[in-house]
C-alpha positions, -999 to +999 in steps of 0.1 A: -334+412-052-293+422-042-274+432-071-247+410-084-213+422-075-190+428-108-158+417-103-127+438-113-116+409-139-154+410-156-151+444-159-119+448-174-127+424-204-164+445-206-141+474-209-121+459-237-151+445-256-169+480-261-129+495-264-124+465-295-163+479-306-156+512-311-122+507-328-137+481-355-170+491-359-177+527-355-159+534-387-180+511-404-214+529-395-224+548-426-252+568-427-281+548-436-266+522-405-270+554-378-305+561-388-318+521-378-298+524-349-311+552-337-346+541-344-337+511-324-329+529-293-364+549-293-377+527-266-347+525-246-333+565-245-352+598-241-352+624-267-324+644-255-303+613-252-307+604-286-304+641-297-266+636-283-261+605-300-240+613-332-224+576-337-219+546-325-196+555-294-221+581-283-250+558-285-232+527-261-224+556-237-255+565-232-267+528-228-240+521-203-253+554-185-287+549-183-280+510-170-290+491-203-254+481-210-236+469-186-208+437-176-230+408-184-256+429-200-257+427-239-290+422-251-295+462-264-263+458-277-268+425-298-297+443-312-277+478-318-249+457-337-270+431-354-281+456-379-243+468-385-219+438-389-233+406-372-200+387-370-195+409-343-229+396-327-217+364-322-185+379-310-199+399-284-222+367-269-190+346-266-172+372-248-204+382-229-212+344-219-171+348-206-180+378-182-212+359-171-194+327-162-167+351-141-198+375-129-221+340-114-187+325-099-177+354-078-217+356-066-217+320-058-226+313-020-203+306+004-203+265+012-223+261+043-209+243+080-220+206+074-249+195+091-228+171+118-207+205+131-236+226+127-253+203+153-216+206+171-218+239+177-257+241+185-256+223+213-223+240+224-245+270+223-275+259+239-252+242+270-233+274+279-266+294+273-291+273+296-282+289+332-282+323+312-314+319+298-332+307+328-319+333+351-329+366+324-366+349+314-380+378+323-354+400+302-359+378+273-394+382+274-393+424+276-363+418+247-389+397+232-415+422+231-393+452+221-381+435+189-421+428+182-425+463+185-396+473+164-410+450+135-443+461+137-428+497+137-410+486+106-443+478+085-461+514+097-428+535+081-445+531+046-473+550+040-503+519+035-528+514+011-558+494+010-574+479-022-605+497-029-580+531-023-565+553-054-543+581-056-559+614-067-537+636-087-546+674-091-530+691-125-533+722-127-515+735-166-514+766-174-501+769-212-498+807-218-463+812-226-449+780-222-438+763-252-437+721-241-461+724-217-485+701-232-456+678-231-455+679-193-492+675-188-495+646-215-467+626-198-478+633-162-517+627-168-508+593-190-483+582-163-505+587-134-536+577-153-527+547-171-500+532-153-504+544-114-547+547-124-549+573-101-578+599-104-566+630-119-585+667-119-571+687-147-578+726-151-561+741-183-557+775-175-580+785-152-582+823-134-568+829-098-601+829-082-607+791-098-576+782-087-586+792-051-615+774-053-600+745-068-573+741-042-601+751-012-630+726-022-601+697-028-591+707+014-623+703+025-625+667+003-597+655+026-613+671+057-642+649+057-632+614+069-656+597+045-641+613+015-609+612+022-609+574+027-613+568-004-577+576-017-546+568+001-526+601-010-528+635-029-504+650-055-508+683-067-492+693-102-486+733-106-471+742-141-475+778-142-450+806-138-429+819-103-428+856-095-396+855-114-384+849-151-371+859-182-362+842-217-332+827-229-312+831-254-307+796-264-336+776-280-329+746-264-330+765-228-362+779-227-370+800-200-410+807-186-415+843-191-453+861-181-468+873-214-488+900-196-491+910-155-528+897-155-515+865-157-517+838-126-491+838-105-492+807-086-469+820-062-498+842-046-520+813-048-499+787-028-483+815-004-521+820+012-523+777+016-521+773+052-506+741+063-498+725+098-457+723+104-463+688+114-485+676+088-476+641+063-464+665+035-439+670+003-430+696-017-412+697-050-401+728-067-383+730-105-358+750-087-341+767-058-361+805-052-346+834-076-332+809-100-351+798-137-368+768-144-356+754-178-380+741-206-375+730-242-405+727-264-403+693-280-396+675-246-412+699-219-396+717-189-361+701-175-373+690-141-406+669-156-392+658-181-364+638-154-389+633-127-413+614-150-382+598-166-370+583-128-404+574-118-416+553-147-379+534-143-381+532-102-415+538-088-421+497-081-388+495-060-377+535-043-398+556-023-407+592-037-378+611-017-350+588-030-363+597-066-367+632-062-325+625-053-320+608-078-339+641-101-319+665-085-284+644-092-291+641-124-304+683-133-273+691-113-242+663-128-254+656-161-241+677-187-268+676-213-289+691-191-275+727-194-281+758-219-256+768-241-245+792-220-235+764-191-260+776-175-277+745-147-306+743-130-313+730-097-346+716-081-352+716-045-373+697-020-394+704+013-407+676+037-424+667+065-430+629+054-428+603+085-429+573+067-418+559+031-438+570+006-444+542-029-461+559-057-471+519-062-475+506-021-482+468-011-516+474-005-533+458+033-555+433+032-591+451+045 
């Protein structure tokens, strides 16, 4: 579906309206007010968003950021107000059903050539095309075959999925040291689970030598043809520790630290993985090598928290990689997600994909 172009005028009077908003109505917010707004915007803003929100201004910014207010777009809005002053409601749908009205006419389509000149200029066409066309049949037909191929090329750039097919999704959690892990494996495993149903292996903790044999007997699942048909991708989930870190000082910045040197490294797990350079594969790391990876224990680490935030919004419509962009823009822009110190962090990708890859794929009919 395209999106609507906004036209400077429609944006403009939205501009005024949540201006005239905050001017008349923010003062007007007393305590009790803040507390049902903010349990209003539960299902709509993460945790940390509504951590940031300390009034009314606050809280429309962070709807306007995170696309659930926008020109034309008032419903969360109506409800936000509604339980503050709801003159203003019915304020707010007349000049909303304004910047509609201006939003639809600047998408209307452009009128079309009447049928009578679009006949005209057919035929003027075809008549100074005939001795063209019968003199290059035979480059026609190879220009014929060419854009064939490219279309059928077209449909093979997405990784395919047939029905009876799954995903199967590897966690492995390991929770020593790592305050808001269990937040990271609950929203991964439910995610992937529940709304993707994929197949998912979880090991809590395990030793290196399970690990190894985790990771091994999984290869040799996908070596076997037979096996392997049965899912139409692998995703492997690694929340342990890298061979560097160190705690913060800030609470909110929480940094993974090893409690004790017997603890797993995955790092000298994954380093012995051997993989073909040209094989269908992604990789995802919290961060860029030598730098921390960021938790906070009521929401879980920084980059999950994000990833899992972007996927549940975008997984029906974007591939993988242009969510994984849209992850790293946000860890590396938005300003909420830094420690006090200003500290950022900054997650980094690996790939050898050759096609599109859709958590959710139109599957082929068998």
């Amino acid at each position: 579906m395209a999106t609507k172009k906004i036209p400077q005028e429609a944006r403009e009077l939205h501009n005024e309206l949540i201006a005239d908003l905050h001017d008349n109505i923010n003062s007007k917010v007393d305590e009790h007010d803040f507390e049902k707004l903010i349990h209003r915007l539960k299902l709509k803003l993460s945790p940390i968003d509504l951590k940031a929100c300390h009034n009314l201004i606050d809280a429309t910014d962070k709807l306007q950021k995170r696309g659930h207010l926008e020109p034309g777009n008032y419903g969360e809005l109506i409800k936000l107000v509604d339980c503050i002053d709801k003159n203003w409601v019915n304020l707010i749908r007349e000049k909303g059903e304004t910047i509609i009205e201006i939003i639809n006419k600047a998408n209307e389509p452009q009128p079309s050539v009447s049928s009578e000149e679009s006949e005209r200029a057919k035929k003027r066409r075809l008549e100074s095309d005939q001795d063209g066309q019968r003199s290059n049949e035979n480059t026609d037909g190879q220009t014929q075959i060419l854009k064939s191929s490219t279309k059928k090329e077209r449909k093979k750039s997405v990784y395919p999925k047939t029905n009876d097919q799954k995903g199967l999704a590897l966690i492995l959690n390991f929770t020593k040291g790592r305050p808001g892990a269990n937040a990271d494996f609950c929203g991964i495993n439910d995610f992937f689970e529940k709304t993707l149903n994929f197949e998912c292996h979880v090991e809590t903790d395990p030793p290196k030598e399970e690990v190894e044999c985790f990771l091994e007997e999984t290869a040799c699942l996908f070596n076997n043809k037979r096996t392997a048909a049965k899912y139409y991708c692998l995703l492997v989930f690694i929340m342990s520790h890298g061979n560097e870190a160190c705690r913060g000082s800030s609470p909110q910045g929480v940094v993974d630290l090893p409690d004790d040197k017997e603890e797993v490294m995955i790092d000298q797990v994954v380093g012995k993985i051997s993989i073909p350079t040209d094989a269908d594969l992604l990789l995802a790391y919290a961060t860029t090598p030598g730098y921390f990876a960021y938790r906070r224990p009521n929401v879980g680490s920084w980059f999950f928290c994000n990833l899992l935030e972007i996927f549940k919004e975008h997984y029906e419509e974007e591939h993988v990689e242009d969510m994984l962009i849209d992850v790293k823009e946000r860890l590396a822009y938005d300003e909420e997600w830094q420690t006090n110190e200003g500290f950022k962090q900054m997650p980094c990708t690996w790939s050898t994909l050759t096609k599109r890859f859709f958590l959710a794929p139109q599957q082929l009919a068998e």
